[in-house]
C-alpha atoms as an extended CHARMM CRD file, in Angstrom:
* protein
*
       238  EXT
         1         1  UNK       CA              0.0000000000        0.0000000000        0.0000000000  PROA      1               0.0000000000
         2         2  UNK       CA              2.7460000000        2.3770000000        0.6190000000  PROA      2               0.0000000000
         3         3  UNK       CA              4.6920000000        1.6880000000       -2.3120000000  PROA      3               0.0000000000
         4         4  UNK       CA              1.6220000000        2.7240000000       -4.4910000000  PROA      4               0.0000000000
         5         5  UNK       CA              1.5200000000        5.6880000000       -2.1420000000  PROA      5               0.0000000000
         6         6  UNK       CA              4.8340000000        6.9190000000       -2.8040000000  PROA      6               0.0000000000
         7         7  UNK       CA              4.8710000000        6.2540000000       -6.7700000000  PROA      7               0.0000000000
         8         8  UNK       CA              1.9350000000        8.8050000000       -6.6530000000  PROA      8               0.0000000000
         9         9  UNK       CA              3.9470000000       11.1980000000       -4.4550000000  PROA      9               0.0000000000
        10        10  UNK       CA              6.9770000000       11.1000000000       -6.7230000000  PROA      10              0.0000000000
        11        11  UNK       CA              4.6810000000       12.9330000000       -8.8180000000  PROA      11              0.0000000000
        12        12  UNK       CA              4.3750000000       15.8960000000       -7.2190000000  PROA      12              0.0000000000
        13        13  UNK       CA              7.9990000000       16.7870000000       -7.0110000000  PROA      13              0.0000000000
        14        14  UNK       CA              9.1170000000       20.7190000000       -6.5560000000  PROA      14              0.0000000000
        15        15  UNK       CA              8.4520000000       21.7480000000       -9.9090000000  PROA      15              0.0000000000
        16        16  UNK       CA              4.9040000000       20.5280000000       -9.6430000000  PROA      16              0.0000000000
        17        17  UNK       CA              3.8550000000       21.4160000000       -6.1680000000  PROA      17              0.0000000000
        18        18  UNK       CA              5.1210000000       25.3000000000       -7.2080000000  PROA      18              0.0000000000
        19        19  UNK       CA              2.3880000000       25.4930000000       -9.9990000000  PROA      19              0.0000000000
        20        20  UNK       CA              0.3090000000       23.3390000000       -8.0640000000  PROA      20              0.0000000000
        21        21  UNK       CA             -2.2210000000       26.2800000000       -7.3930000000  PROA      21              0.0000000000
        22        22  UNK       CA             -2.4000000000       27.9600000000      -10.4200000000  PROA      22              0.0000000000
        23        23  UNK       CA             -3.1440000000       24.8110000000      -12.2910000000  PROA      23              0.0000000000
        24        24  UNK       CA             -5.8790000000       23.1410000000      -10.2110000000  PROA      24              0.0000000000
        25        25  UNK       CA             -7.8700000000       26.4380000000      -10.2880000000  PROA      25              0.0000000000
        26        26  UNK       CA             -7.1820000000       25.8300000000      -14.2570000000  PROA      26              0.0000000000
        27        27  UNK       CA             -7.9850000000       22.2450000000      -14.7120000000  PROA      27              0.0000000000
        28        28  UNK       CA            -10.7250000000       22.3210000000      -11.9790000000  PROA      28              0.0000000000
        29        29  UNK       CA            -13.3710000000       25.2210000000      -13.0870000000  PROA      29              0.0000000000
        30        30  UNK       CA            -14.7170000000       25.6650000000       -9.3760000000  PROA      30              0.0000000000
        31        31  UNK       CA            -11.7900000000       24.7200000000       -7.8260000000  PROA      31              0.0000000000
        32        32  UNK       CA            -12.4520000000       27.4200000000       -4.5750000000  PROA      32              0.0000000000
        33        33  UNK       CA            -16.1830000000       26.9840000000       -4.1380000000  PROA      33              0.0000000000
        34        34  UNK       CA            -15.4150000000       22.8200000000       -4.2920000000  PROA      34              0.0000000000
        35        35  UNK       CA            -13.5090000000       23.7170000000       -1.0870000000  PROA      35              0.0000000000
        36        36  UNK       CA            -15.6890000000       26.1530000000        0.4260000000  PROA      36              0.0000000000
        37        37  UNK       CA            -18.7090000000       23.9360000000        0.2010000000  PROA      37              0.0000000000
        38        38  UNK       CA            -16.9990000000       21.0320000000        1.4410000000  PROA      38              0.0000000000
        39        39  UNK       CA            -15.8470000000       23.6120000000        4.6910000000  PROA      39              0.0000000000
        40        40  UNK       CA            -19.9710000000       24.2090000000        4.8970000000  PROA      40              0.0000000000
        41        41  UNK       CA            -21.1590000000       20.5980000000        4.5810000000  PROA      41              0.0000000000
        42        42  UNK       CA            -18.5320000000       19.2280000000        6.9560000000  PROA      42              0.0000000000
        43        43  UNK       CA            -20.1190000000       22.2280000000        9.8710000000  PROA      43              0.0000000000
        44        44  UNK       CA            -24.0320000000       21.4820000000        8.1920000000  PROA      44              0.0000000000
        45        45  UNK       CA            -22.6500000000       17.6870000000        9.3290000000  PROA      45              0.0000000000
        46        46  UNK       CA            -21.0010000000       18.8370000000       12.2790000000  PROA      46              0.0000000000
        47        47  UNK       CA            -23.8060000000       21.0290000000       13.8020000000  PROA      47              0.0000000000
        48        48  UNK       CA            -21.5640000000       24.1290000000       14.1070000000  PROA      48              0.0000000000
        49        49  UNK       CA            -19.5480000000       22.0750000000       16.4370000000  PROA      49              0.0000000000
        50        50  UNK       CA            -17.6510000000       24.6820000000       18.6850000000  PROA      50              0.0000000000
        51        51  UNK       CA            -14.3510000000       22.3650000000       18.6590000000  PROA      51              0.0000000000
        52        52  UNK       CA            -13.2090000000       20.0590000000       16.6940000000  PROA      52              0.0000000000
        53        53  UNK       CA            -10.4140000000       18.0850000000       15.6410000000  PROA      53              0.0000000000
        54        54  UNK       CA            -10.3330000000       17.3900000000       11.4720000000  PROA      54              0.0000000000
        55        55  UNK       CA             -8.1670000000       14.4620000000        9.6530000000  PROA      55              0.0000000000
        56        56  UNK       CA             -7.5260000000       16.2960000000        6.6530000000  PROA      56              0.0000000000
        57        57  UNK       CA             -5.5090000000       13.4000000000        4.3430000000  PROA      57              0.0000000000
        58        58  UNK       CA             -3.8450000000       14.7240000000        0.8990000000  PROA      58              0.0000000000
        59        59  UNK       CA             -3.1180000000       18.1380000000        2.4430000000  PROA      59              0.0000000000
        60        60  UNK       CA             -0.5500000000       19.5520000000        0.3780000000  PROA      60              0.0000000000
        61        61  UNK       CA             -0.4840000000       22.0210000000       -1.9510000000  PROA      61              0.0000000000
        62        62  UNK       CA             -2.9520000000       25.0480000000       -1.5050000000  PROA      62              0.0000000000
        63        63  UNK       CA             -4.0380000000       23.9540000000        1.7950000000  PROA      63              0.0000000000
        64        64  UNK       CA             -7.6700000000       25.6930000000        0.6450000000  PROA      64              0.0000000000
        65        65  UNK       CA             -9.8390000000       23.0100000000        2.6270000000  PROA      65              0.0000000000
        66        66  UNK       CA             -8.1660000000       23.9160000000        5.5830000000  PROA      66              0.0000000000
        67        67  UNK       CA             -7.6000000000       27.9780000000        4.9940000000  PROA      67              0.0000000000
        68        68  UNK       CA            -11.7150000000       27.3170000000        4.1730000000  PROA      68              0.0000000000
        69        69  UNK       CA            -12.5940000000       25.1940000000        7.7060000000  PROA      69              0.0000000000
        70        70  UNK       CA            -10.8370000000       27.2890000000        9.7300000000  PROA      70              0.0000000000
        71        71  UNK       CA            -12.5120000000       30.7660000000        8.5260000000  PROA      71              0.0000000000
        72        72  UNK       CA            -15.7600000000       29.4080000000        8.7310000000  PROA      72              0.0000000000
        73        73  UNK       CA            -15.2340000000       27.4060000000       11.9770000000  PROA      73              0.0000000000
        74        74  UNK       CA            -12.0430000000       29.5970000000       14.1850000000  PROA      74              0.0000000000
        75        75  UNK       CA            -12.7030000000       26.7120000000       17.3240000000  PROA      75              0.0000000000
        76        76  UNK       CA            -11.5360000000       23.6960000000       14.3560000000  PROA      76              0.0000000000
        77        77  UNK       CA             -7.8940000000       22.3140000000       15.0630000000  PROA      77              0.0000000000
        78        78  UNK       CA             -6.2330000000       20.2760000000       11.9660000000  PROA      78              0.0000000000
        79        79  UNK       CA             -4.1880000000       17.5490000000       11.3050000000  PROA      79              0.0000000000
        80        80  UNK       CA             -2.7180000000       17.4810000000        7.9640000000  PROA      80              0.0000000000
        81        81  UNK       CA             -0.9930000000       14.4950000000        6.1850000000  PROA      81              0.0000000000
        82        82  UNK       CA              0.5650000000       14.2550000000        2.9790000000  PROA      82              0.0000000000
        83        83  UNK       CA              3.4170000000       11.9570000000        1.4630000000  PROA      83              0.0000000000
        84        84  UNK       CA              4.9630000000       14.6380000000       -0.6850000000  PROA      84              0.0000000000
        85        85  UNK       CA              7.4780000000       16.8070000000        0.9370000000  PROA      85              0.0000000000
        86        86  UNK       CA              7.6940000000       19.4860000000       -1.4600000000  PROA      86              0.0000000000
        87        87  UNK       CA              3.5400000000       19.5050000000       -1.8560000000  PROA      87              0.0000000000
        88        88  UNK       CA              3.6040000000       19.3650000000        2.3130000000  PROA      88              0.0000000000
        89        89  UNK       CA              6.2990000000       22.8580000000        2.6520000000  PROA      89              0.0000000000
        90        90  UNK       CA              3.8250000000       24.0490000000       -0.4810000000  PROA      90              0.0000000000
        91        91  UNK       CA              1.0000000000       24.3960000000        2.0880000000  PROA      91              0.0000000000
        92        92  UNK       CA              3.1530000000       24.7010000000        5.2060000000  PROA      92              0.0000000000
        93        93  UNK       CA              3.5140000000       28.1370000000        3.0860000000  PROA      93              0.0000000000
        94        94  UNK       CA              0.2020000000       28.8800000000        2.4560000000  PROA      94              0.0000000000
        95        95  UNK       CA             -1.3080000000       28.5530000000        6.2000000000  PROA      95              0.0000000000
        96        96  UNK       CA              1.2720000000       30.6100000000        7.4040000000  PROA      96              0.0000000000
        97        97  UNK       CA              0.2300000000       33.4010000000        4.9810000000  PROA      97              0.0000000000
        98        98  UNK       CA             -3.4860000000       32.6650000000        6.0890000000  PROA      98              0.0000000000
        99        99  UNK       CA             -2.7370000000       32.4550000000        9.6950000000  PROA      99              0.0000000000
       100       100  UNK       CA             -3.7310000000       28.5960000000       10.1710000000  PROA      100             0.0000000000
       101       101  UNK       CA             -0.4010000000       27.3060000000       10.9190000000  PROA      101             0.0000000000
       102       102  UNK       CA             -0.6550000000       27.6180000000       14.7410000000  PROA      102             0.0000000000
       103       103  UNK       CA             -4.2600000000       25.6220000000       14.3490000000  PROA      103             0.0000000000
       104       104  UNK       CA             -2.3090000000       22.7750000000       12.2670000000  PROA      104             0.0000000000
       105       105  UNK       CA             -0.1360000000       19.7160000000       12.7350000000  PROA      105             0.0000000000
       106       106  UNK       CA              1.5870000000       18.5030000000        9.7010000000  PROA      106             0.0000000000
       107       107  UNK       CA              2.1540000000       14.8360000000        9.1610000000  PROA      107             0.0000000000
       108       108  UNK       CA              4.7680000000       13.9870000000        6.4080000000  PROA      108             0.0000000000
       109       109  UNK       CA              3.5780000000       10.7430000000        5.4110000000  PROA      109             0.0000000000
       110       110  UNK       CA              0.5520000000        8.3740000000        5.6360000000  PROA      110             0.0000000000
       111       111  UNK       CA             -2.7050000000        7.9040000000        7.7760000000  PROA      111             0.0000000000
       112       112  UNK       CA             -0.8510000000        4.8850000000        9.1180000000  PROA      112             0.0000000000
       113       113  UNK       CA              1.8880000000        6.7490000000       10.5190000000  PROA      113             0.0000000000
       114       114  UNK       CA             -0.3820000000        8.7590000000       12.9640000000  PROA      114             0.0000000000
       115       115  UNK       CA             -1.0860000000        7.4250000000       16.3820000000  PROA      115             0.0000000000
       116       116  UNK       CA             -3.4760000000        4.5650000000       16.7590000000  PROA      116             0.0000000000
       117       117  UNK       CA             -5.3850000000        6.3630000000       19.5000000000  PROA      117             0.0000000000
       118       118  UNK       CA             -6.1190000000        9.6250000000       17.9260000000  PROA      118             0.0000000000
       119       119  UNK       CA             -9.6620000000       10.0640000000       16.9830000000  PROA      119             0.0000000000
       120       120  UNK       CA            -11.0960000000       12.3610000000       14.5710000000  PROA      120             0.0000000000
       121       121  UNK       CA            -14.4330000000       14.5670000000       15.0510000000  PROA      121             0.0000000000
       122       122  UNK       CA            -14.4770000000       14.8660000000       10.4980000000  PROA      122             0.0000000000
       123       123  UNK       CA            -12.0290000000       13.9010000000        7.8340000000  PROA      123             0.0000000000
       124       124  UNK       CA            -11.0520000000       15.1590000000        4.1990000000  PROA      124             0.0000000000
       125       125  UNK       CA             -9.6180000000       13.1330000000        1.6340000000  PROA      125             0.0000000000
       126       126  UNK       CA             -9.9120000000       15.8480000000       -1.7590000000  PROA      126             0.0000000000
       127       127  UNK       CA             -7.4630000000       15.1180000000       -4.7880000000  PROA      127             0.0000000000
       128       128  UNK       CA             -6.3510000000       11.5760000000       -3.5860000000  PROA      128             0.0000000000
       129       129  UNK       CA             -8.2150000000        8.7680000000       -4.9650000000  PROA      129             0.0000000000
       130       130  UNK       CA             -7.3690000000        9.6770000000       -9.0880000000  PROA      130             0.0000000000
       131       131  UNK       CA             -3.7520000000        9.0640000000       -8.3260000000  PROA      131             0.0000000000
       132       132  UNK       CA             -4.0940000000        5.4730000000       -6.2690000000  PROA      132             0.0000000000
       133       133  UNK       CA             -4.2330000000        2.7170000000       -8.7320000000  PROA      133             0.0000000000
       134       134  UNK       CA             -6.4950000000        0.2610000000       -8.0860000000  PROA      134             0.0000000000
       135       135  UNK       CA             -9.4830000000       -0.3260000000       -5.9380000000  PROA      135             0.0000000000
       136       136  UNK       CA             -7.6030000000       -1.9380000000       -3.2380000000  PROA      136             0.0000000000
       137       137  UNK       CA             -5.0280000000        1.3310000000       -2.6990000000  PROA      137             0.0000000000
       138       138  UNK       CA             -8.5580000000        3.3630000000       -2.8540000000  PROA      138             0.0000000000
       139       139  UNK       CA            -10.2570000000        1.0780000000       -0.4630000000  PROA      139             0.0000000000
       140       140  UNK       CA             -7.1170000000        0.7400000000        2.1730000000  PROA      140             0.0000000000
       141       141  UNK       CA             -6.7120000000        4.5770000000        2.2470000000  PROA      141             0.0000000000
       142       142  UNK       CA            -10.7370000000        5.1920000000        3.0460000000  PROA      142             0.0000000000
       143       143  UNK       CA            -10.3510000000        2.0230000000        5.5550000000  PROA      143             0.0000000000
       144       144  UNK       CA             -7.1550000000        3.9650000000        7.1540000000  PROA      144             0.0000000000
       145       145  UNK       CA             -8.8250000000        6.8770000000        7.7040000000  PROA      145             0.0000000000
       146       146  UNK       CA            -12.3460000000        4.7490000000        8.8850000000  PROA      146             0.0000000000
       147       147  UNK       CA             -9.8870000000        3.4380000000       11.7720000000  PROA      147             0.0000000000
       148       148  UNK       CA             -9.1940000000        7.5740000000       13.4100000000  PROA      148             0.0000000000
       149       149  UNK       CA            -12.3650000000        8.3130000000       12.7120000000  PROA      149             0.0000000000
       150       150  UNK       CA            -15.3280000000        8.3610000000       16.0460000000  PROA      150             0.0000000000
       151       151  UNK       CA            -18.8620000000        6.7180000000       15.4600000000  PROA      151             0.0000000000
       152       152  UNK       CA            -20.9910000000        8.3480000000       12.7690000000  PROA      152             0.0000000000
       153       153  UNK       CA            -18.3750000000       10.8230000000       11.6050000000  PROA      153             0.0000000000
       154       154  UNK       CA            -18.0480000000       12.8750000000        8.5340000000  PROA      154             0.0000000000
       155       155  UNK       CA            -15.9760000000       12.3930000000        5.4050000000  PROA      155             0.0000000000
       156       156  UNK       CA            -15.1960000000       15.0660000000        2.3100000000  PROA      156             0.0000000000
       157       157  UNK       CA            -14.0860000000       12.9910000000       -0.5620000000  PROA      157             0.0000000000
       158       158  UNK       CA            -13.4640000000       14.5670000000       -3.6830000000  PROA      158             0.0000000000
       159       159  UNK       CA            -11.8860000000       13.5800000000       -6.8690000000  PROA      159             0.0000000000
       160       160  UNK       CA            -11.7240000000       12.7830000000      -10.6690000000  PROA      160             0.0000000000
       161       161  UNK       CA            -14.1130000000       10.2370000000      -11.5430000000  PROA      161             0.0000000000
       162       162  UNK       CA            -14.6510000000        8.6490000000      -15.2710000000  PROA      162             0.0000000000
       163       163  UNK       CA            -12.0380000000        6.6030000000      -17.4330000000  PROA      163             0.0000000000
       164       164  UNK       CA            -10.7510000000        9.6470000000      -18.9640000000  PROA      164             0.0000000000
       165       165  UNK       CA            -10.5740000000        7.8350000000      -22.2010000000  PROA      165             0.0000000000
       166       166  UNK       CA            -14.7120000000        6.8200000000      -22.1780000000  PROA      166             0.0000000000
       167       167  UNK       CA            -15.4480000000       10.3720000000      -21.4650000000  PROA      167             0.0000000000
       168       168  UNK       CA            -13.9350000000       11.9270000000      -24.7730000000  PROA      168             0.0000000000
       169       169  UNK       CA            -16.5000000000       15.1850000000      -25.0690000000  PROA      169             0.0000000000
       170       170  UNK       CA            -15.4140000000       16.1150000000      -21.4330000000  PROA      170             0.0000000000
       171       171  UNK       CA            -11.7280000000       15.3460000000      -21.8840000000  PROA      171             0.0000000000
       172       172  UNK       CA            -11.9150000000       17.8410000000      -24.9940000000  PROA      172             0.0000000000
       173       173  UNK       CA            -13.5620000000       20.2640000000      -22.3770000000  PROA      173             0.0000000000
       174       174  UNK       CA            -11.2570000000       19.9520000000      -20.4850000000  PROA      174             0.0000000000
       175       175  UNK       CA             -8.3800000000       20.6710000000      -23.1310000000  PROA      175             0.0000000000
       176       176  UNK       CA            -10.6720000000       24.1900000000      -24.1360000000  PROA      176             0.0000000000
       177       177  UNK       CA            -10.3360000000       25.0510000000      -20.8550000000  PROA      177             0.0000000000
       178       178  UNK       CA             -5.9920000000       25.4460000000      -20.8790000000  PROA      178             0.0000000000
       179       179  UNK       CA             -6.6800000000       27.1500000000      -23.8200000000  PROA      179             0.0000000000
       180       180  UNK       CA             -9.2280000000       29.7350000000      -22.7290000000  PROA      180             0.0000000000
       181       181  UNK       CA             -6.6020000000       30.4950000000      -20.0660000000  PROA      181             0.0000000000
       182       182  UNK       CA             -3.8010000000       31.2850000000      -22.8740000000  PROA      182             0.0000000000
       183       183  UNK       CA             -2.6280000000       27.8560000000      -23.9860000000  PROA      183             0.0000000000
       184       184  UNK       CA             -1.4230000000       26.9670000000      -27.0250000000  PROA      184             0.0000000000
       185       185  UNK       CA             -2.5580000000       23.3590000000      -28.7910000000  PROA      185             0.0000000000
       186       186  UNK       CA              0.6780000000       22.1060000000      -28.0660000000  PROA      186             0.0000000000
       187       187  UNK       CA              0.6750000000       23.1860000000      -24.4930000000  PROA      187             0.0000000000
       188       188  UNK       CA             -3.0080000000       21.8850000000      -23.9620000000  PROA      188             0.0000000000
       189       189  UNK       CA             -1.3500000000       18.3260000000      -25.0810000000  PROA      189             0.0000000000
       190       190  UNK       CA              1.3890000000       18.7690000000      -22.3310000000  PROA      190             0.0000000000
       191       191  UNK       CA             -1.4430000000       20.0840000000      -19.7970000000  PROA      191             0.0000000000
       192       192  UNK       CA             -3.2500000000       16.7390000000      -20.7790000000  PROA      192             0.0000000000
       193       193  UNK       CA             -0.4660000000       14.3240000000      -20.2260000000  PROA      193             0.0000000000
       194       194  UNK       CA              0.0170000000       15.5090000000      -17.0190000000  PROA      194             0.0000000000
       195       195  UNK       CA             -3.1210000000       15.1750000000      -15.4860000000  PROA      195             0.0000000000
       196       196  UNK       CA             -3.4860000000       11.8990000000      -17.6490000000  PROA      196             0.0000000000
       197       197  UNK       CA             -0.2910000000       10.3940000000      -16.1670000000  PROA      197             0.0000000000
       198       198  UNK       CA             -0.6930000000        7.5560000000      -13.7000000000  PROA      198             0.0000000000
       199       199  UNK       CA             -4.0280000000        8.6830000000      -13.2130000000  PROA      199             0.0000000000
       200       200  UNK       CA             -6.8410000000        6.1470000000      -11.9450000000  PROA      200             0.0000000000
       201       201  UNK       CA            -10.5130000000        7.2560000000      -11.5230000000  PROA      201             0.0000000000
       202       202  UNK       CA            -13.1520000000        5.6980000000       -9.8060000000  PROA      202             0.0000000000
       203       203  UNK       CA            -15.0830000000        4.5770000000      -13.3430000000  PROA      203             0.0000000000
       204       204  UNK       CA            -18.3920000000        6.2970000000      -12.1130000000  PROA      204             0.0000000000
       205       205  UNK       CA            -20.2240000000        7.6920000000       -9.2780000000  PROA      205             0.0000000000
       206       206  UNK       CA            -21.8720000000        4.3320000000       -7.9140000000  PROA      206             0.0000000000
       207       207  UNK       CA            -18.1290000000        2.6190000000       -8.0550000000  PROA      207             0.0000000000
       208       208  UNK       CA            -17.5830000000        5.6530000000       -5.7180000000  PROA      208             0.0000000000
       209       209  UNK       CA            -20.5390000000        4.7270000000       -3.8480000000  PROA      209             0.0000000000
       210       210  UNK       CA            -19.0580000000        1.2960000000       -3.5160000000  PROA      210             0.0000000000
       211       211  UNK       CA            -15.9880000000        2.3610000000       -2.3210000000  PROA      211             0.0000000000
       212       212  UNK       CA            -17.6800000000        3.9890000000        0.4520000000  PROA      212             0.0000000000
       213       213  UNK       CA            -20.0350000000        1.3770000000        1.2040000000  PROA      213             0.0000000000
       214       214  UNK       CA            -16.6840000000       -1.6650000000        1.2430000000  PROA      214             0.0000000000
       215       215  UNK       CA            -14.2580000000        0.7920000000        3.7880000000  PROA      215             0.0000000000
       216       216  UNK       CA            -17.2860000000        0.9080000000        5.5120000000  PROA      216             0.0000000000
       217       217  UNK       CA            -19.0100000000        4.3930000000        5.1250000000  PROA      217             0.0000000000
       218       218  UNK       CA            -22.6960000000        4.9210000000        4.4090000000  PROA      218             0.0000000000
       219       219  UNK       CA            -24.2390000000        6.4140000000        1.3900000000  PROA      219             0.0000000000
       220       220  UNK       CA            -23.0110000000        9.6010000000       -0.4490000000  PROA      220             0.0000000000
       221       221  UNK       CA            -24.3820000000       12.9410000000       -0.9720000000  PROA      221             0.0000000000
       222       222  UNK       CA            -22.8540000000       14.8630000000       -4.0210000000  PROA      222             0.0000000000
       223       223  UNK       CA            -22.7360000000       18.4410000000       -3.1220000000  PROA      223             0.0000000000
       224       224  UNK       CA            -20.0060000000       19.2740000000       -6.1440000000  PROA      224             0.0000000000
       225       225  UNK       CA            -19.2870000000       18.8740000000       -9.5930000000  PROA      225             0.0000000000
       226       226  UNK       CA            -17.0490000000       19.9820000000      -12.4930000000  PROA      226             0.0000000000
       227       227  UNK       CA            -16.3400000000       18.0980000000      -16.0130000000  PROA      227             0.0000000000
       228       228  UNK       CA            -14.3710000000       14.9350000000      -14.3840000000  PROA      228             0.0000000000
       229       229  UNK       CA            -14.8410000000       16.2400000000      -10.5790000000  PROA      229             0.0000000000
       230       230  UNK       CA            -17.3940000000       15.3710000000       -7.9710000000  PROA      230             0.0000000000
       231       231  UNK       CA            -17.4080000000       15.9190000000       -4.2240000000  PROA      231             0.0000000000
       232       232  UNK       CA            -19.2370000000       14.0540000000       -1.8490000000  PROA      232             0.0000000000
       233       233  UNK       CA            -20.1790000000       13.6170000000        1.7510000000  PROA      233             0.0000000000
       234       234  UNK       CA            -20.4560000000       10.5000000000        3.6970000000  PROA      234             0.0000000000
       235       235  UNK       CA            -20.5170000000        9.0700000000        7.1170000000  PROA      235             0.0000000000
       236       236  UNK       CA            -18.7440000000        6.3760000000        9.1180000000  PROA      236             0.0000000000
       237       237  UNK       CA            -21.1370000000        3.7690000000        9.7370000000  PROA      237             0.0000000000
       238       238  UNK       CA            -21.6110000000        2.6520000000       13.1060000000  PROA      238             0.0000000000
């Protein structure tokens, strides 16, 4: 499980994780209100919780799901994992600009590596599940972060969904998309083959669902979604 871990890691080396920002608000049309709604359905869930401790898993980056939480909720603390150094500094970066770093423990590595007894009130897992391949790396990483999780709580997942390939008027969508934002037809290919590479969707929304359902999580609610994207939120069954 680890090893497929860190082959998706090695993707996001320093080159990537410094245009990391810029190019997710590209390729995902929506990217900021994806992460502001999943701040509002995690407090909806939550019941405007006064305190409360959030697993947020795939941190790195932008760190927008947590500079989202924590403006809408200031009584939320965070714990943020990520296998990618240079994506973990990234949003070590960005929190400090947004004053969240004092509110946030960062995690270089995996869910596994936290402690065994730490429970979590809510959990995020946004960008992740695209670059495992294979149901059982998907399945392992929603059963890791079942395990921290108390009775009944929420969970943000959000992600690519689709064989790229079977959805070929979206994929061209997506390619119109670099180039309404200045790209040329030969950049739009490189653009492409970078979000292509080593990617693994869920093929469809009820393969999602049955994720979910096998880690042990109830039924879905989409709140979100964008060409290839969706965001959902689910529950730890009892």
């Amino acid at each position: 499980m680890k090893s497929l871990l860190l082959n998706s890691a090695e993707k996001f080396d320093n080159t990537r994780a410094n245009e990391y920002g810029r190019q997710s608000r590209i390729a995902l049309a929506g990217y900021d209100a994806c992460q502001d709604l999943a701040a509002c359905m995690l407090a909806a869930s939550l019941g405007n919780m006064g305190s409360a401790k959030i697993l947020v898993v795939g941190a790195g980056g932008t760190a927008q799901e947590i500079i989202a939480m924590a403006a809408l909720e200031p009584g939320w603390r965070f714990t943020a994992v990520d296998p990618s150094g240079p994506m973990l500094e990234t949003a070590k970066q960005q929190l400090a600009v947004n004053n969240v770093l004092e509110r946030t423990d960062l995690h270089l590595g995996h869910v596994e590596d936290l402690a065994a007894d730490e429970s979590y009130d809510a959990a995020t897992l946004i960008g992740v599940l695209h670059h495992l391949d294979g149901d059982d790396a998907k399945e392992q990483i929603l059963r890791s972060i079942r395990s921290r999780l108390k009775p009944g709580a929420p969970l943000i997942v959000a992600g690519n969904q689709y064989a790229y390939a079977s959805q070929p008027l979206l994929l061209a969508a997506w390619g119109q998309r670099w180039r309404q934002h200045g790209a040329s037809p030969d950049e739009v290919k490189v653009k492409l083959g970078k979000i292509l590479q080593g990617a693994d969707p869920p093929h469809s929304e009820a393969a999602v669902q049955k994720l979910l359902h096998d880690a042990g999580f109830g039924d879905a609610t989409r709140f979100f979604s964008s060409l290839f994207w969706g965001a959902w939120l689910t529950c730890k069954t009892v």
